[in-house]
N, C-alpha and C positions, 0 to 999 in steps of 0.2 A: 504494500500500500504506500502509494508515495503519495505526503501531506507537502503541499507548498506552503512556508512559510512567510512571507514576501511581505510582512512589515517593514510601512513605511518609516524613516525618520521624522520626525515633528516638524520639521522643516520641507523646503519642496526640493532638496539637492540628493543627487545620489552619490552613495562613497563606496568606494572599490574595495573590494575584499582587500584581505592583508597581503603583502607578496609572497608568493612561494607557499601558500597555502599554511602558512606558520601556523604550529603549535605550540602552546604554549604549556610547558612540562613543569610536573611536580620532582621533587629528588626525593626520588627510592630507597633511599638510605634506612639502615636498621636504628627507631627509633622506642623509646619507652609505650606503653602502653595508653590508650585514650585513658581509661578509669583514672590513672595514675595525676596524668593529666589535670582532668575534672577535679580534682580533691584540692590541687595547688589552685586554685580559682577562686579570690577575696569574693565575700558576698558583700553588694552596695546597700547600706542602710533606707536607703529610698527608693521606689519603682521609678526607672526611668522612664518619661513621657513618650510616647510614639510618635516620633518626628516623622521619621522614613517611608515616604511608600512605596520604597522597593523593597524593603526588610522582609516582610510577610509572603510576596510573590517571590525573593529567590530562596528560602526557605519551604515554600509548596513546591516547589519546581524542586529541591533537593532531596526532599522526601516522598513526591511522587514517584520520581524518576527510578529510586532506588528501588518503591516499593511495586512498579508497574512492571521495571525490568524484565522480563521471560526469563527461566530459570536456564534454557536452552542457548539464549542469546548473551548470556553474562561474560563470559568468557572472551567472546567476539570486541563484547562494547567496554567492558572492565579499564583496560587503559586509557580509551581516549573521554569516557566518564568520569573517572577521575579525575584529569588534567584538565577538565571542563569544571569540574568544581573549584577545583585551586585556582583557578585562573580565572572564577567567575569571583572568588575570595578574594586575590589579589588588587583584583579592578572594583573593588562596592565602588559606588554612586560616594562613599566616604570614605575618607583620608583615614582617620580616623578607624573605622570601622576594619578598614583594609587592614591596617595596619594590625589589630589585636587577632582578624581573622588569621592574616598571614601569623602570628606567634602563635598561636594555636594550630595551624596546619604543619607548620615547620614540627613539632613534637607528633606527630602519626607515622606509625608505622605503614604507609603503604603499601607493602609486600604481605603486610599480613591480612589483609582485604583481598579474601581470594574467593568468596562467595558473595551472593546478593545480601542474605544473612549479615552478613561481616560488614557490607555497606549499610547496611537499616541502620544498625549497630553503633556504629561510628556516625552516624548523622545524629543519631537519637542522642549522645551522647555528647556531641559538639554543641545541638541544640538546648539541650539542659544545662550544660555550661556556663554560655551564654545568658538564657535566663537566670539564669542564681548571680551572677555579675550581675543585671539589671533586676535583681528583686523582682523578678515576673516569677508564678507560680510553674513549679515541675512538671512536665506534662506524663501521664501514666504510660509504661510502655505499652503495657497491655489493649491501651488503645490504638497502636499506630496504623495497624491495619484497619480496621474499620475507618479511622478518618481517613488517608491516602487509598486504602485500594476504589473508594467510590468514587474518587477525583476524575474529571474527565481530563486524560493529557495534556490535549489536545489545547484545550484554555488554558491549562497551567502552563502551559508555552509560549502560546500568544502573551498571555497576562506578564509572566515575568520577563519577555523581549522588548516588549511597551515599556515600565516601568524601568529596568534597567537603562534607556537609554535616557533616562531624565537625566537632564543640565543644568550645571551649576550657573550661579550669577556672577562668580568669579571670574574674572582674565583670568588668573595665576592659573585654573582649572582648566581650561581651552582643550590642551591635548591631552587630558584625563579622557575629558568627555568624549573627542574624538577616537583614540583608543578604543574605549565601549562602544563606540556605533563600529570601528572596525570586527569588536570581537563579536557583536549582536551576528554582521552578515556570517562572520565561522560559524558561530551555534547554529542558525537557519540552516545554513547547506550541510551541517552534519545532520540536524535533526530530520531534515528531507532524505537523506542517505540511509538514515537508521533508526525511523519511526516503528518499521515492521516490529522492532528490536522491544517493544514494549505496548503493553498490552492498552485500549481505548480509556 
């Protein structure tokens, strides 16, 4: 089934894919354990405000993804999913953001992510994290399937393509933003390559 993705920019200009079809890689390297991780993580005495509205869309998009994955198909898509995640972590829409996301991906073992399981795992894990840094409540593991397996993809793709490409007001941010309209067209033409790769 091949889905076009063919979100436009917010503007009326079009930008050229990256050259040489560039991917952007995580380092495989043998690292300590997520758990281990999550325990060194200060909890904030106040709930942070919900500024972001990207925050929520590449967060469904990371736990849909994992959890739509085909069990058949994990193996094919494992690398280049990964390095879509790091590299959608690298780039947040925040400085800021990127930044704590990148120290936290820099400690994951990688290599040890050799099932869909092992991916749920490590999201569910990064994402509770996070919440407990921002005094947002724990989310039950027990529920992750029933909220992502009813997700329709399909929108959670669109939604989080849309929103990622939101623009800063900043000069100093210019080629941030432009970077993530580069990286939006990669994600489009992979996810038109390897929609089949997960389930509706």
């Amino acid at each position: 089934m091949n889905m076009n993705f063919t979100l436009k920019p917010k503007n009326n200009y079009s930008i050229a894919p990256p050259p040489n079809n560039t991917v952007y890689s995580a380092n495989f390297g043998r690292k300590p354990s997520v758990t281990s991780i999550a325990k060194s993580i200060p909890m904030s005495s106040e709930p942070t405000v919900k500024k972001m509205k990207w925050g929520e869309p590449t967060w469904l998009l990371f736990h849909t993804l994992a959890c739509k994955v085909k069990e058949e198909c994990f193996q094919k898509v494992r690398g280049d999913l990964l390095n879509h995640i790091y590299s959608i972590c690298a780039n947040l829409p925040c400085p800021m953001c990127a930044n704590h996301a990148m120290e936290y991906m820099k400690n994951i073992n990688f290599n040890a992510i050799r099932t869909k399981q092992d991916l749920i795992d490590m999201l569910y894990v990064f994402h509770n994290t996070v919440n407990k840094k921002k005094n947002y409540p724990q989310f039950p593991h027990s529920e992750l399937d029933s909220k992502y397996s009813t997700a329709v993809t399909k929108n959670i793709i669109f939604n989080f393509l849309y929103h990622f490409q939101d623009k800063h007001k900043s000069v100093h941010m210019i080629a941030n933003d432009m970077f993530r309209i580069r990286q939006v067209e990669t994600l489009k033409e992979w996810f038109n390559k390897n929609y089949n790769c997960f389930e509706p």
